[in-house]
C-alpha positions as CSV (number, residue, x, y, z in Angstrom):
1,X,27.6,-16.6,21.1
2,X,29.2,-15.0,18.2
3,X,32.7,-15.4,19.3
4,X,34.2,-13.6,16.3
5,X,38.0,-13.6,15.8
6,X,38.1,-13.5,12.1
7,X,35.3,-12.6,9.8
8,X,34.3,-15.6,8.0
9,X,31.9,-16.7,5.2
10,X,29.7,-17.4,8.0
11,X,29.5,-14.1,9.9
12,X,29.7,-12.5,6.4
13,X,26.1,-13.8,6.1
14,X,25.2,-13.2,8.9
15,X,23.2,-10.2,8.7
16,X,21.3,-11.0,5.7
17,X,20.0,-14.0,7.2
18,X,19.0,-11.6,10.2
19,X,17.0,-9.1,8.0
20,X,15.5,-12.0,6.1
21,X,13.4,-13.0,9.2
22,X,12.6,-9.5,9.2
23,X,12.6,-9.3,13.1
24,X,11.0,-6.9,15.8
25,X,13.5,-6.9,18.4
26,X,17.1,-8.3,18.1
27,X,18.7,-10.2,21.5
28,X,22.2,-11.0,22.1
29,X,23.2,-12.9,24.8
30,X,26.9,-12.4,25.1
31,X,30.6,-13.9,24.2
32,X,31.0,-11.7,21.1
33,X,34.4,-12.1,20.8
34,X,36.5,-15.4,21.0
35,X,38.3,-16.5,24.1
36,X,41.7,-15.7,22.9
37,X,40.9,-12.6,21.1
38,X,39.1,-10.7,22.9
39,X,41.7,-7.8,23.6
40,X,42.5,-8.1,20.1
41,X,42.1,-5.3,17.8
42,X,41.6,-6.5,14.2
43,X,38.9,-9.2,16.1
44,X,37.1,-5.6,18.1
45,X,37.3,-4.0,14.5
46,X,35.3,-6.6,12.8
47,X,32.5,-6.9,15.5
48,X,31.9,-3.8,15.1
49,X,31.3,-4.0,11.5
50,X,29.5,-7.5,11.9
51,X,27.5,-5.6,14.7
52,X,26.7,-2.7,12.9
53,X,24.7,-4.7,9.9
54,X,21.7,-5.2,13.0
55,X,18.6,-3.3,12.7
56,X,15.2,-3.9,14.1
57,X,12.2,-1.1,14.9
58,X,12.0,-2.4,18.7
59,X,16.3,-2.1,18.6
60,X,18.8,-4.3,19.7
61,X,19.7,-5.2,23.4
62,X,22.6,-7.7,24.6
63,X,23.6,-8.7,27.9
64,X,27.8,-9.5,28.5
65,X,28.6,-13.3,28.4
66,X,31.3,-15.3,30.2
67,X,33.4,-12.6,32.8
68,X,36.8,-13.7,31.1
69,X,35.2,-13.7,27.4
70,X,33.6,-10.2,27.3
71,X,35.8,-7.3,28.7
72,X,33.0,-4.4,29.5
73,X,35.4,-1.6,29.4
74,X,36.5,-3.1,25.8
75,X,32.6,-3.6,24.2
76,X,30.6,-1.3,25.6
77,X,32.3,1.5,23.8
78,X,31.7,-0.2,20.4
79,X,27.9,-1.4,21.3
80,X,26.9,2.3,22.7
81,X,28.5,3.9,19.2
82,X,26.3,1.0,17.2
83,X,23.4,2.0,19.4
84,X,23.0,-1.6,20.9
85,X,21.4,-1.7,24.9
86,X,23.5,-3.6,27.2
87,X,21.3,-4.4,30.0
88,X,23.5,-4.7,33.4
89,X,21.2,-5.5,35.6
90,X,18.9,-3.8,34.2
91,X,15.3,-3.2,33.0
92,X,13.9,-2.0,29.5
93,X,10.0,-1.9,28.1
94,X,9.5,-3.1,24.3
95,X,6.2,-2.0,23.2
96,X,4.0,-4.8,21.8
97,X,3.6,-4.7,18.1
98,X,0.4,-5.0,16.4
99,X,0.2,-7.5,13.1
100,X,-0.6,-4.0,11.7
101,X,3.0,-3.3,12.1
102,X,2.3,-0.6,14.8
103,X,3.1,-0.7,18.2
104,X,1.2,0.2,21.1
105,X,0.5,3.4,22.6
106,X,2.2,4.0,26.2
107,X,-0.7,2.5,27.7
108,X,-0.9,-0.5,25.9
109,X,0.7,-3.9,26.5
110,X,4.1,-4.3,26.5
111,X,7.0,-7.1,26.7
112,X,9.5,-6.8,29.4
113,X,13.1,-7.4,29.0
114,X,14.8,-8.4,32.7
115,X,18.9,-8.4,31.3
116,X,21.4,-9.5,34.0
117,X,25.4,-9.7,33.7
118,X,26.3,-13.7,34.0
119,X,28.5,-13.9,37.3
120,X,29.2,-17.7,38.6
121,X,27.8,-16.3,42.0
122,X,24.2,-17.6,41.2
123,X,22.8,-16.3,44.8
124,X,23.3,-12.8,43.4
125,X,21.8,-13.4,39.9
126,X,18.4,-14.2,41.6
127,X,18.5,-11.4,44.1
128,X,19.2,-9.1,41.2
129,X,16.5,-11.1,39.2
130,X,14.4,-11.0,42.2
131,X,14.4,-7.7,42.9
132,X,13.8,-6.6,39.2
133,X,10.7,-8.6,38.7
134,X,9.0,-6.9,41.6
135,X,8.5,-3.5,40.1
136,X,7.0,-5.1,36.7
137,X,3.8,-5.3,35.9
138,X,2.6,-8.7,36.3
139,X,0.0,-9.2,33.5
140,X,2.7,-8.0,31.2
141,X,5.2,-10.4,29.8
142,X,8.6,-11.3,31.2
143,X,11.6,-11.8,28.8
144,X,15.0,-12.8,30.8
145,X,18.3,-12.6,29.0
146,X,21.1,-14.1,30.9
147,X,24.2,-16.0,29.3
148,X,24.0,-19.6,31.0
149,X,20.5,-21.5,31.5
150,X,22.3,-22.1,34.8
151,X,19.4,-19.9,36.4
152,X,16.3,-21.7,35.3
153,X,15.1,-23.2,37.9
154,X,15.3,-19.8,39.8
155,X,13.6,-18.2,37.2
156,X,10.9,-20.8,36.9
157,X,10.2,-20.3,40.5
158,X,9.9,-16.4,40.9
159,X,7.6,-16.6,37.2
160,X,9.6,-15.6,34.2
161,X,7.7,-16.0,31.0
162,X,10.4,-16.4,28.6
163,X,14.1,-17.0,29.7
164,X,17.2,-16.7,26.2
165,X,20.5,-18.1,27.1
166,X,23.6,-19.5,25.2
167,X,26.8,-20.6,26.6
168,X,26.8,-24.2,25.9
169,X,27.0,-24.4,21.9
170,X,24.9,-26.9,22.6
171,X,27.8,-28.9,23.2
172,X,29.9,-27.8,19.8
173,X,31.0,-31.4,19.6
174,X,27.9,-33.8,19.7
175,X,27.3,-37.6,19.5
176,X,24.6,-38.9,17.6
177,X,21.7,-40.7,20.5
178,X,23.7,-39.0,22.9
179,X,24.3,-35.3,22.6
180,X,26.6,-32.8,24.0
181,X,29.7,-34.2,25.3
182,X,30.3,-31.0,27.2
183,X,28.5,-28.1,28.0
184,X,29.8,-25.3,30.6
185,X,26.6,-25.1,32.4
186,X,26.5,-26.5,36.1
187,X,23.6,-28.8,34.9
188,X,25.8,-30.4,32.0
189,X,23.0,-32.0,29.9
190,X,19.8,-30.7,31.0
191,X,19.5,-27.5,29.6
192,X,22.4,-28.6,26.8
193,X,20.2,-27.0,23.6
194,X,16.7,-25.9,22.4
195,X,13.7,-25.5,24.1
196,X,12.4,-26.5,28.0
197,X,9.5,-25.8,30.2
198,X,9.5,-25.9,34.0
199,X,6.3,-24.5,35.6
200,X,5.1,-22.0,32.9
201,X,8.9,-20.6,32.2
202,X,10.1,-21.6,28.7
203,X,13.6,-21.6,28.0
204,X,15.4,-21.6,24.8
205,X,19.2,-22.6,24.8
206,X,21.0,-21.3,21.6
207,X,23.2,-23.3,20.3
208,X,25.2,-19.8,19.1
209,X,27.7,-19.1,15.9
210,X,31.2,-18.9,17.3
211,X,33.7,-21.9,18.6
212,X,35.6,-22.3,21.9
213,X,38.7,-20.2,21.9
214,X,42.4,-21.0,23.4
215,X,43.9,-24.4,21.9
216,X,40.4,-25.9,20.7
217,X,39.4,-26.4,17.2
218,X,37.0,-24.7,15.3
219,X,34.8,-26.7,14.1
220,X,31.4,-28.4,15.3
221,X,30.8,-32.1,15.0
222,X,26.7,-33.0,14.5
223,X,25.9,-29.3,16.1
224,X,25.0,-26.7,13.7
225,X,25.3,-23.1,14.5
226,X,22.0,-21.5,14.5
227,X,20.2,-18.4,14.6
228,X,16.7,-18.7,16.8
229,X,13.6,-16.7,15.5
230,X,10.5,-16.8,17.9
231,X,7.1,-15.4,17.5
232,X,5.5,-14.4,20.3
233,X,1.9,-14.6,20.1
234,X,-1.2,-13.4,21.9
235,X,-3.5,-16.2,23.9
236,X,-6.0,-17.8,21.5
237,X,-3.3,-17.1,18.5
């Protein structure tokens, strides 16, 4: 959830913190622009150049947030000039890469990247999710970017290996012994940040960069922003 609107200090240093981790494979999972400026063009001009600082060897791939946050026929011309993947219900194969720093041939192993446009019809997120799963390989791993953790349980059941999501800003305003006050998500609190395992699905719930748009204020009370970095290792490593 980068929710630009203005480039700040923040998203300034942004993408030197991103090539510090030095990663594979970059994942966005949606609301790049700010609620009340996402038709606006100064805001579309600076994602692009905040955008355009990414680089990884596997690529970058995104999946659209919130249906009244990201406008499709607004991003996707800036994300396919920046050579970004939006996955719309869609599909696409990362090759595994060895700690030699080379990836597999075409036959070797591979991770999976399941993307699906968040919708608040649930029913047709699985069916899509569903129907995705069963042409992949099943001894290959799973990843699932979808906006909201709204669909874990769903993807715990039909066996997703590793599900990203945002939305929540893991509540932007928290209270200390409590947590989030308010989260977006159907569930509320039980999928408000971090990590969670149902069956053997693991979730991770960003907590995201940006701030609620409209009348809200910007700023985050005991909730960080964060960038996640995760290392995905073989069995026995």
């Amino acid at each position: 959830d980068l929710h630009v609107e203005r480039l700040t200090r923040r998203d300034r240093d942004l993408p030197a913190l991103v090539a510090g981790l030095d990663p594979d494979l970059i994942v966005l999972t949606g609301d790049f622009l700010s609620t009340s400026f996402n038709e606006d063009p100064q805001a579309l001009a600076d994602l692009w150049e905040l955008l355009g600082q990414f680089h990884a060897p596997a690529g970058v791939y995104a999946v659209w947030g919130t249906v009244e946050v990201d406008l499709p026929h607004l991003l996707r011309p800036i994300l396919n000039e920046l050579g970004i993947t939006v996955l719309e219900g869609d599909v696409a194969r990362v090759p595994v890469v060895r700690t030699s720093g080379e990836a597999d041939s075409e036959g070797g192993q591979g991770i999976w990247l399941v993307g699906i446009s968040c919708t608040r019809e649930l029913d047709v997120a699985l069916a899509r999710l569903r129907s995705l799963l069963t042409g992949l390989p099943p001894e290959e791993f799973s990843l699932l970017l979808y906006h909201t953790p709204d669909l874990m349980p769903q993807a715990a059941a039909v066996g997703v290996d590793l599900y990203l999501a945002g939305h929540t800003h893991g509540g932007q305003w928290r209270l200390p012994g409590f947590g989030a006050i308010l989260t977006s998500s159907q569930y509320w609190k039980r999928y408000e940040a971090g990590l969670y395992t149902e069956a053997d699905t693991r979730l991770y719930v960003s907590r995201g960069l940006g701030m609620e748009g409209f009348g809200t204020p910007r700023a985050r009370f005991f909730c960080p922003p964060e960038v996640v970095a995760i290392t995905l290792c073989g069995e026995g490593k």
